[in-house]
N, C-alpha and C positions, 0 to 999 in steps of 0.2 A: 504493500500500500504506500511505500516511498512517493509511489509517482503521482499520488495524489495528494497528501500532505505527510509531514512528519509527524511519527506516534512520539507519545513519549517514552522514556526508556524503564520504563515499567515491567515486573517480572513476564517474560512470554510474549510480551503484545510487539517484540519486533520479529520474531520467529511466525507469527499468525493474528490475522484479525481476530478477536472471538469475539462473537455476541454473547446473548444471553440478559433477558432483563435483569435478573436476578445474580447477576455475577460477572466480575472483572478481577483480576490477579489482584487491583487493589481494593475488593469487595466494594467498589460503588455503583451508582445505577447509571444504566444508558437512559438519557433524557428522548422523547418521542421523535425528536431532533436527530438525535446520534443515529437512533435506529434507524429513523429512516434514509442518512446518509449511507449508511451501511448495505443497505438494499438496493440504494440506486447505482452506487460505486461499481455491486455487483452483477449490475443490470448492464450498467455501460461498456464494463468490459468483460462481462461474457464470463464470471467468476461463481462458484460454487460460496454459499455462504454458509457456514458451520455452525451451527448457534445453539452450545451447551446451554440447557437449560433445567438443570440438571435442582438449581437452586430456587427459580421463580418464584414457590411461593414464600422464600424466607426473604421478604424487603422489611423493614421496623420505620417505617415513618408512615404510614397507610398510603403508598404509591399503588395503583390501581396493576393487577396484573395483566402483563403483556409480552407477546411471541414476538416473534420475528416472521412466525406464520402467520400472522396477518396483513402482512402487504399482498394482495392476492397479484397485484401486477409486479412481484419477483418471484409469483410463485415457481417458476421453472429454475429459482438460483437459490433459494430457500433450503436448507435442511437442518431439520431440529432431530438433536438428540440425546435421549431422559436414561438417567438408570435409578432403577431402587435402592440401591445399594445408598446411593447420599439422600435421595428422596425421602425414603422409609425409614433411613439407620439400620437398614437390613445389611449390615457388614459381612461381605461373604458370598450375597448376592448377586452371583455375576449376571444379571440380567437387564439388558434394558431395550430401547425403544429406538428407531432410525424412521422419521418421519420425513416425507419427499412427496412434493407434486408433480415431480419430473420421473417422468414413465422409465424412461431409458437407464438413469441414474438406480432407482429401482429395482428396476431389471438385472443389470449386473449387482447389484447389492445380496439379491438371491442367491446368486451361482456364489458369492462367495462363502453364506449362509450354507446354502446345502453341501459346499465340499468340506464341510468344519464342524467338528463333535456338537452338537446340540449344548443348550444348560441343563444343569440336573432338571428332571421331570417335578421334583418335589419344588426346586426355585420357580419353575416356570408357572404352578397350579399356586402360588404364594403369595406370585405376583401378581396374577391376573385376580384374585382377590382383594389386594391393596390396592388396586385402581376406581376400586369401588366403595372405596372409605368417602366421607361426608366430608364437606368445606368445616363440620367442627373438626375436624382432626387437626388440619392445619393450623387452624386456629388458633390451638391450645399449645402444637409446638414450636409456632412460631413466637406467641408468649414467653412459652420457657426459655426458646432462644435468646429472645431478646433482656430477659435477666440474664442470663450469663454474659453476654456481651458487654452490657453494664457494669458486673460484677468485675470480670475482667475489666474494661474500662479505669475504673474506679483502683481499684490495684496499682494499674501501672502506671496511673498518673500521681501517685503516692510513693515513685520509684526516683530518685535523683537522675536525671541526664536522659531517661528515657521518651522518645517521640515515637507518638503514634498518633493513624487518625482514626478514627470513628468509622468503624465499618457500616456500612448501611443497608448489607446485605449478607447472605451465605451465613457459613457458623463458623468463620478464621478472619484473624488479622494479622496483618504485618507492623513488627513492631525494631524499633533501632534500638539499641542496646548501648550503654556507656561502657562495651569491653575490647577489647583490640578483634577479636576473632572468634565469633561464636560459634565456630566448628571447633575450635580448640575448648572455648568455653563448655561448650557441651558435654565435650571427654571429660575434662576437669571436674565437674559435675559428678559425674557419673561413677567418675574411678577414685577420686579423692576428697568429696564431701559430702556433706550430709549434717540436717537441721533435726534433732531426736529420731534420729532414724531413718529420715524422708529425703529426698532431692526431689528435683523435675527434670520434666526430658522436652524438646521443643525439636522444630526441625530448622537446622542452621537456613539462613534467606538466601546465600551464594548462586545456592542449587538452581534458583526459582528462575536467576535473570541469565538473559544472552551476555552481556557485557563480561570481560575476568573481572573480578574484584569487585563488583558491583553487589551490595547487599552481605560484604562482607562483615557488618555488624548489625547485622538483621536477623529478625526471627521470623518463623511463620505460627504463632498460636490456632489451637483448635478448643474452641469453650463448647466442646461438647458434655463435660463433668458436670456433677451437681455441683449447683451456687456454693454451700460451705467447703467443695473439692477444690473448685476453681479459686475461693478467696486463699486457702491454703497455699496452693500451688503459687499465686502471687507473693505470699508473706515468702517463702522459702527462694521461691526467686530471688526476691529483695534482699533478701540474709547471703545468697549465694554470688551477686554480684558485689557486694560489699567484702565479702572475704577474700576474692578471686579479686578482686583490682590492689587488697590490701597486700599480699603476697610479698614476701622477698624472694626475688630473682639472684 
């Protein structure tokens, strides 16, 4: 997408445009704007558009839900695709969803469907049950969500040197860290300390971006835990960055 403007250098988004209402590397929303630049971009030059949507109904400000399937005039450059697995918390579930109005794209999507083992019979009768859950489901776990976000939140901004923003979407943030190397930090962590018994585990931010060295004192959080898991995990953080910067080298 060079040739049409400069992305910013954000985890992923120079490797691939992604859509998705409900989800961007830095968990924010696409504005009705965005999306539908994204549709026409893919209309003009004859481009396939991939629009994980995997997150949709977890937004926390009440933005109205919305595909990228709904442009019907890019329906032939449109493809949404869902898995239970983040949808449902059915971790495990390797099962999900490849939606296309384009016949052809389709078509071969089969062939490569039928030459490749099936999902388990039990995942596939588990899913198609979940799809039949009620808008309260959502509801309630986007609720939940949106406490731990806070919870988290609240945490880390009660952390000396740490920046983060407000995710608005998904259940993960990206957060900067006041340590030299939080792949090292990590190890450190894990092999050398511990708060009455406990550490945390995060996954270092490096991994995430195109760029070397980019996001080398970054984290990627996931507030999937219960609220008093996740306030803990914060206190221990805090305790663990404090010990780890205090070090003699």
């Amino acid at each position: 997408m060079a040739f049409i403007r400069k992305l910013p250098d954000t985890p992923e988004r120079l490797e691939h445009l992604k859509g998705g209402a409900g989800h961007l590397e830095r968990y924010a929303l696409l504005s009705p704007e965005e999306m539908r630049l994204m549709a026409d971009i893919a209309k003009e030059h004859g481009l396939f558009l991939i629009s994980d949507e995997v997150y949709r109904e977890f937004v926390y400000g009440g933005e109205p839900l919305a595909s990228m399937a709904q442009f019907d005039d890019a329906a032939e450059n449109v493809v949404v695709v869902d898995s239970i697995s983040k949808r449902f918390s059915a971790c495990g579930a390797r099962v999900g969803i490849l939606v296309s109005r384009n016949r052809e794209l389709m078509a071969q999507a089969l062939k490569i469907c039928q030459g490749r083992l099936c999902a388990a019979t039990l995942d596939q009768l588990g899913a198609a049950a979940l799809y039949g859950v009620g808008s309260d489901y959502f509801s309630a776990v986007r609720e939940e969500y949106h406490r731990r976000r806070d919870t988290c939140m609240e945490g880390l901004s009660q952390i000396p040197g740490v920046v983060c923003e407000c995710p608005k979407g998904a259940f993960y943030l990206m957060a900067k860290l006041p340590v030299d190397d939080t792949d090292k930090f990590q190890t450190w962590l894990l092999e050398e300390f511990q708060d009455n018994g406990e550490t945390v585990m995060f996954a270092p931010g490096e991994g995430f971006y195109g760029t070397p060295g980019k996001g080398r004192d970054e984290v990627r959080l996931a507030y999937i835990l219960k609220q008093a898991d996740l306030r803990r995990a914060m206190e221990v953080l805090a305790h663990g960055i404090e010990a780890y910067n205090s070090r003699k080298l």
